[in-house]
DSSP file (Angstrom, degrees, kcal/mol; ACC not computed):
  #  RESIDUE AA STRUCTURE BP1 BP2  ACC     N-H-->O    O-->H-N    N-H-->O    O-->H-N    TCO  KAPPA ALPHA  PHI   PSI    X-CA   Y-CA   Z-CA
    1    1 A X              0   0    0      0, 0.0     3,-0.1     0, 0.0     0, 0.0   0.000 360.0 360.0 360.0 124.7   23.5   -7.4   10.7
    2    2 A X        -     0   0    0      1,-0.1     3,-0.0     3,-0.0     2,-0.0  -0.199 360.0 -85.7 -69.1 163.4   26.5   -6.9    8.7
    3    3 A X        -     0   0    0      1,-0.1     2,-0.5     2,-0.1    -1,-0.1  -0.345  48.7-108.6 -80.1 165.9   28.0   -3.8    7.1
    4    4 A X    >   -     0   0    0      1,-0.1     3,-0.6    -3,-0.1    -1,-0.1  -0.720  22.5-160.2 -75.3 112.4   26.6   -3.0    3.5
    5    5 A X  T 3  S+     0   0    0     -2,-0.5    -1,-0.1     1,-0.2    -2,-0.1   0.642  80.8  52.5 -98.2   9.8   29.3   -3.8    1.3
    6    6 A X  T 3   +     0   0    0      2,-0.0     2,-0.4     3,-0.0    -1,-0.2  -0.420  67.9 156.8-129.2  76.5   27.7   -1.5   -1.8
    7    7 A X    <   -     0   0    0     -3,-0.6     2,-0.4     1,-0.1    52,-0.1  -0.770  57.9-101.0 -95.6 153.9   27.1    1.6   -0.2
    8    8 A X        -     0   0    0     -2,-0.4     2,-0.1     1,-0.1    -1,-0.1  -0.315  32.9-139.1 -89.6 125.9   27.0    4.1   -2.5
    9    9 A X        -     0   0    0     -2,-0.4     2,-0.3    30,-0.0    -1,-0.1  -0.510  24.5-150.1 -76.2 144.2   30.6    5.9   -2.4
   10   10 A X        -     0   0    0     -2,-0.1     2,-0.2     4,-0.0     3,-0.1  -0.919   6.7-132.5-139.9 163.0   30.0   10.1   -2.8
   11   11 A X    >   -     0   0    0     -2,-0.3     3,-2.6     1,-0.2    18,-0.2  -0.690  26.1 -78.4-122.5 143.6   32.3   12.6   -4.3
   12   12 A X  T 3  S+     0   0    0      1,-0.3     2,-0.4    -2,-0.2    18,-0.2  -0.129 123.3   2.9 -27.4 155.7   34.1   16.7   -3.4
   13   13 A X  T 3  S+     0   0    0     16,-1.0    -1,-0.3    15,-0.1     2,-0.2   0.186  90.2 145.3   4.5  39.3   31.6   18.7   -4.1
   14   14 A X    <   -     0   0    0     -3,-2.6     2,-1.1    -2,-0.4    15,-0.6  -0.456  53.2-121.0 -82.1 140.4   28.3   16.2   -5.2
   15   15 A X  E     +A   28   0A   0     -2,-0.2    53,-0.9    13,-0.2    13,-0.2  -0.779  41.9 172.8 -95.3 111.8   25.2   18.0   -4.0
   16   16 A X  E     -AB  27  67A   0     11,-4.3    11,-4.3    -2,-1.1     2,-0.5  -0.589  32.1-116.6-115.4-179.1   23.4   15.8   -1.6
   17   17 A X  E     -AB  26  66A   0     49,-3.1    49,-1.7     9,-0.2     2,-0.4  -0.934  35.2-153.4-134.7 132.2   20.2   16.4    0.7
   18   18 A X  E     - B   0  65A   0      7,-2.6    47,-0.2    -2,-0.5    46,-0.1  -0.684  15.0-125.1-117.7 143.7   21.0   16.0    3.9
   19   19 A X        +     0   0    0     45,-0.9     5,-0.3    -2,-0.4     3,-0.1  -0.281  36.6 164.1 -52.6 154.6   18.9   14.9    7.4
   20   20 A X  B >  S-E   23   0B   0      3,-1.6     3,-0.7     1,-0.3     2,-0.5  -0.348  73.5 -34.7-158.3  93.7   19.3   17.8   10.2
   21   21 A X  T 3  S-     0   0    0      1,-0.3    -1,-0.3    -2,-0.1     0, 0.0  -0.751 128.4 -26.9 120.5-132.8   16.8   17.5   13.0
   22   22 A X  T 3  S+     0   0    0     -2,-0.5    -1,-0.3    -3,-0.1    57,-0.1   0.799 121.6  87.4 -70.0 -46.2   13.3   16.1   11.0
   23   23 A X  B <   -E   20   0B   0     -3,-0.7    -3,-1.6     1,-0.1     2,-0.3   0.101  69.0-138.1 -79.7-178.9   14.2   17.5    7.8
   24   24 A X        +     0   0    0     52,-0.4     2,-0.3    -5,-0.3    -5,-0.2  -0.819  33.9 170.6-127.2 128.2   16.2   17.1    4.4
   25   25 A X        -     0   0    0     -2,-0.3    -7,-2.6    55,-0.1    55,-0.2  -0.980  40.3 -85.5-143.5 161.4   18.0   20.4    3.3
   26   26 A X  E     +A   17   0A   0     -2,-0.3    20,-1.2    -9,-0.2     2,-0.3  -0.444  54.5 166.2 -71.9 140.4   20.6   21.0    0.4
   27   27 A X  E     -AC  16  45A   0    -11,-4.3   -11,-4.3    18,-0.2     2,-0.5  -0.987  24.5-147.9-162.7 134.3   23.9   20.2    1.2
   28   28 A X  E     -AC  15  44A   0     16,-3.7    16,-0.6    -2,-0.3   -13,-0.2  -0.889  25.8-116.0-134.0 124.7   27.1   19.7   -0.5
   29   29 A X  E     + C   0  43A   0    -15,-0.6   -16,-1.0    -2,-0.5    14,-0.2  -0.088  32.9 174.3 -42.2 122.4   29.9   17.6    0.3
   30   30 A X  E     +     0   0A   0     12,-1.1    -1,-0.2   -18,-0.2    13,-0.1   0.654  66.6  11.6-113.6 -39.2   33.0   19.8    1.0
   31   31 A X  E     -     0   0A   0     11,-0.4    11,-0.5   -19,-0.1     2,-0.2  -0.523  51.2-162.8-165.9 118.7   35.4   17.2    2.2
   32   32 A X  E     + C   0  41A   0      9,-0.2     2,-0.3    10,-0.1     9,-0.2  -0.586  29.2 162.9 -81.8 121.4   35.9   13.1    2.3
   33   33 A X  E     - C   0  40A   0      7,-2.5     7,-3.9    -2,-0.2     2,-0.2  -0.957  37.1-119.3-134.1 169.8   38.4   12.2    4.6
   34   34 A X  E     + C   0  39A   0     -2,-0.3     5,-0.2     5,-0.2     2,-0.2  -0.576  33.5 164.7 -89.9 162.7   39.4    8.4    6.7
   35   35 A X  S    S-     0   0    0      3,-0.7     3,-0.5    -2,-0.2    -2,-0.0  -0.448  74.8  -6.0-166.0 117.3   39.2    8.5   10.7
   36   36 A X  S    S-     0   0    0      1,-0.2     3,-0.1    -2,-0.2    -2,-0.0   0.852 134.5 -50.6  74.1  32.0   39.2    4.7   12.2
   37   37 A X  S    S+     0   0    0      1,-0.2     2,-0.2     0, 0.0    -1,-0.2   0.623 111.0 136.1 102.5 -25.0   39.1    3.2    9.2
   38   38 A X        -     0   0    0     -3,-0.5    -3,-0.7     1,-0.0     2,-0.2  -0.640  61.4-134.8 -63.7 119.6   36.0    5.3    8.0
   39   39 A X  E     -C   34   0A   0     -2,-0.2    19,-3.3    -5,-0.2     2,-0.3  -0.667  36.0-171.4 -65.3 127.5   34.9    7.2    4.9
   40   40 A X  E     -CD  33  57A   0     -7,-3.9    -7,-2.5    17,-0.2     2,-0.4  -0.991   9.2-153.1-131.2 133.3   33.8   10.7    7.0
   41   41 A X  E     -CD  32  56A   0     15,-2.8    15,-1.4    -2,-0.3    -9,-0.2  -0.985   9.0-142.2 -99.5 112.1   31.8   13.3    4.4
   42   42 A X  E     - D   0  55A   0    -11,-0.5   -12,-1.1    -2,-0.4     2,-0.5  -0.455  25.7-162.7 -28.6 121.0   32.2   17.1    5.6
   43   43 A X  E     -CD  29  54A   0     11,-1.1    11,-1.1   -14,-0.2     2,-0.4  -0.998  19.6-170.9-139.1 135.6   28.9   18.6    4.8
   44   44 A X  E     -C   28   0A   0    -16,-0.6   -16,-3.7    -2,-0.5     2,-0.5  -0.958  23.9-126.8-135.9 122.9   28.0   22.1    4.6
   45   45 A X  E >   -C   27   0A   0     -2,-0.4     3,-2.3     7,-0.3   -18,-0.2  -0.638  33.3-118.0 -71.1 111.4   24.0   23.4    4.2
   46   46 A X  T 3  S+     0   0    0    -20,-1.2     2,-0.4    -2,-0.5    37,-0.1  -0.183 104.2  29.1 -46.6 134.5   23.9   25.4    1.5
   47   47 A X  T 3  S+     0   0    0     35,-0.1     2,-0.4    -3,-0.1    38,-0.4  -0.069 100.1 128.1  97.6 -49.4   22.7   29.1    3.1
   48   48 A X  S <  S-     0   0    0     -3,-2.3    -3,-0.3    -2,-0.4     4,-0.2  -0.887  70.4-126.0 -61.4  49.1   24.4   28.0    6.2
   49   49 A X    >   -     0   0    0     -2,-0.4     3,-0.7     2,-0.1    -4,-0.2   0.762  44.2-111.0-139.7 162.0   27.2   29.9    8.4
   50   50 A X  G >  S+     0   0    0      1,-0.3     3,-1.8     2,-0.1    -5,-0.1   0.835 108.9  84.1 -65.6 -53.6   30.3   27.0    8.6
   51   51 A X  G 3  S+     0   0    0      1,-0.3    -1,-0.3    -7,-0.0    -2,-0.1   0.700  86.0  55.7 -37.3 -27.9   29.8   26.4   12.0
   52   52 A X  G <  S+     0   0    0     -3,-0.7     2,-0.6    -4,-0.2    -7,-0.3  -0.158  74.2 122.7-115.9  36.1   26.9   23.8   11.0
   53   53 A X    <   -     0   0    0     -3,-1.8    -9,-0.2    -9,-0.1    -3,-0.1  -0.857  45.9-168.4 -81.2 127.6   28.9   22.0    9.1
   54   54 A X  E     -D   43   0A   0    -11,-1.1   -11,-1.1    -2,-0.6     2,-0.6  -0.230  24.3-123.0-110.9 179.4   29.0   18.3   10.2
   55   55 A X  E     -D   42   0A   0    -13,-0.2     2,-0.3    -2,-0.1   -13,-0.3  -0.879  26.7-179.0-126.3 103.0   30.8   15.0    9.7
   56   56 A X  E     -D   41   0A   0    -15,-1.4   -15,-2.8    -2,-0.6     2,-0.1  -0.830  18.5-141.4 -73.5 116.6   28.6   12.1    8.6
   57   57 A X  E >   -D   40   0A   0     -2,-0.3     3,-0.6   -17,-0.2   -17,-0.2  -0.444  24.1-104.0 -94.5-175.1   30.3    8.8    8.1
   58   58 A X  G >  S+     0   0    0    -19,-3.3     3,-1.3     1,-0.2     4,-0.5   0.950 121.3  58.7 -62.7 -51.2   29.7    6.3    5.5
   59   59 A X  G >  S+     0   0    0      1,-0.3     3,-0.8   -20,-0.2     4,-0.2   0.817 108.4  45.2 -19.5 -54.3   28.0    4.2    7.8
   60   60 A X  G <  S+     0   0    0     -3,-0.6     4,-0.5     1,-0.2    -1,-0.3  -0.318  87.4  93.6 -88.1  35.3   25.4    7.1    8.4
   61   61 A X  G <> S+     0   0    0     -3,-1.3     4,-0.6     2,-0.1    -1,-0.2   0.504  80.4  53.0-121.1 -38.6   25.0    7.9    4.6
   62   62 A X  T <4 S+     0   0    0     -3,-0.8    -2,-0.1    -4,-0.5     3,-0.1   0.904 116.9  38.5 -88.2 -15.8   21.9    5.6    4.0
   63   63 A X  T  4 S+     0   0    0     -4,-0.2    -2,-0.1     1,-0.1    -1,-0.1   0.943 131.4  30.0 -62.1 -67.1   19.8    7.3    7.1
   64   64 A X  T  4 S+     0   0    0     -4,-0.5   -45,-0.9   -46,-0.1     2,-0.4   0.041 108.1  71.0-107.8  24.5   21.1   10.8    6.3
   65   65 A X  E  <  +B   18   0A   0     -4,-0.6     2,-0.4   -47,-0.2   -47,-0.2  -0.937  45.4 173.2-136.9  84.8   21.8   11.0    2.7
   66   66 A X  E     -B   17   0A   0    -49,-1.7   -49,-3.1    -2,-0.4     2,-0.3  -0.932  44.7-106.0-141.2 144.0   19.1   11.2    0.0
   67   67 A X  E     -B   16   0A   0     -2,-0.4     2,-1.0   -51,-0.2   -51,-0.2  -0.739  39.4-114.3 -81.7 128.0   20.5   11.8   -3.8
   68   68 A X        +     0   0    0    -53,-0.9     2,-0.2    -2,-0.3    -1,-0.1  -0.633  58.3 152.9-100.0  74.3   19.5   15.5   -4.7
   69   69 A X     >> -     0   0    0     -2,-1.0     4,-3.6     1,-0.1     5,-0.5  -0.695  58.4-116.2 -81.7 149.3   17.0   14.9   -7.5
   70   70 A X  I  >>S+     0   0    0     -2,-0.2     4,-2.8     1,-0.2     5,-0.6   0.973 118.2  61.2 -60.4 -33.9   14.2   17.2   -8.3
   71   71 A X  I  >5S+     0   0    0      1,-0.3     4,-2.2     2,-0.2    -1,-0.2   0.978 110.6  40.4 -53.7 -65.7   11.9   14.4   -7.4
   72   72 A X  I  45S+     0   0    0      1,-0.2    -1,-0.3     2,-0.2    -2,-0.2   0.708 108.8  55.3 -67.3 -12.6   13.4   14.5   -3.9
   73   73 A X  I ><5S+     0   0    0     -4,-3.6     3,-2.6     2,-0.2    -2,-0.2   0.884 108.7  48.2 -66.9 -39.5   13.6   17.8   -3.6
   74   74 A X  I ><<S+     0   0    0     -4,-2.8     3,-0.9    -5,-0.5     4,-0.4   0.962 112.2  53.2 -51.0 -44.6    9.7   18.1   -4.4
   75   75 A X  T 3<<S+     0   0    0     -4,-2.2    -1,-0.3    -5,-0.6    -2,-0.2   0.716 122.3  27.3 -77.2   2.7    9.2   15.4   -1.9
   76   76 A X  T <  S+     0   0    0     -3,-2.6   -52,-0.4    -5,-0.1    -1,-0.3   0.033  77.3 119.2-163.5  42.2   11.2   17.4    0.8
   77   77 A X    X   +     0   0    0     -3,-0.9     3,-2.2     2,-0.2    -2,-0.1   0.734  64.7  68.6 -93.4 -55.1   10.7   20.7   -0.2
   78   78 A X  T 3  S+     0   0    0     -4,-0.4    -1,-0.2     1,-0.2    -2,-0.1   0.802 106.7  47.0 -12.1 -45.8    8.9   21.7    3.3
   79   79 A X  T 3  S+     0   0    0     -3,-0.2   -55,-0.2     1,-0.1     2,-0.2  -0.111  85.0  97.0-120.9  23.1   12.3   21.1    4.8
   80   80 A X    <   +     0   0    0     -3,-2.2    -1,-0.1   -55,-0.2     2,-0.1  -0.493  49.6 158.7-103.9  47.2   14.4   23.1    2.2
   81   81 A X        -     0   0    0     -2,-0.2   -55,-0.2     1,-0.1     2,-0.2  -0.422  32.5-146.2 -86.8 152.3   14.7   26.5    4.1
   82   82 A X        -     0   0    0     -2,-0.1   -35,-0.1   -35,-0.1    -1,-0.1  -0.481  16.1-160.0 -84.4  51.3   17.6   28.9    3.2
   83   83 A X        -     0   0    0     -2,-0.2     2,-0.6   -37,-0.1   -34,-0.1  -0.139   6.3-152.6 -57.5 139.0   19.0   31.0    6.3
   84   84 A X        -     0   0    0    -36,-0.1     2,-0.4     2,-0.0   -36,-0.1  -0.982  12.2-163.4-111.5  97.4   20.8   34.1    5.9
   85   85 A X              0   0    0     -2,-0.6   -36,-0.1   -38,-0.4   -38,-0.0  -0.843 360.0 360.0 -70.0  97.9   23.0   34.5    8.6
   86   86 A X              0   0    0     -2,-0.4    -1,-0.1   -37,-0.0    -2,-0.0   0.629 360.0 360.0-105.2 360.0   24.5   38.0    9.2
């Protein structure tokens, strides 16, 4: 199967919700950079200490990626915890 050639391109600081473990949590793109050839999005979980910020490439964007509408938040609200790290 070939690569998607309209995957949806995402922007510095666009608020997505993003897969970690089972869940969807809020998560906002931090920084877009190339490696190999790659769009890689820098994501940091809103609530979250830096350390668990991750690198998602474009590739991995339609699996881990869901456009942060109230509709999807509703639908994935379970998995929309806040931690407060001290």
């Amino acid at each position: 199967m070939g690569a998607k050639k309209d995957m949806k391109k995402y922007e510095v600081n666009e608020k997505v919700l993003c897969k970690h473990g089972q869940y969807y949590y809020e998560a906002k793109i931090i920084e877009i950079a190339e490696e190999d050839g790659e769009t890689v999005y820098i994501v940091h979980y809103q609530g979250w200490h830096k350390r668990y910020d991750e690198r998602i490439t474009a590739s991995e964007t339609a699996e881990m990626f869901l456009p942060f509408t109230e509709e999807n938040v509703a639908r994935c609200k379970v998995g929309l915890v806040t931690f407060v790290i001290m």
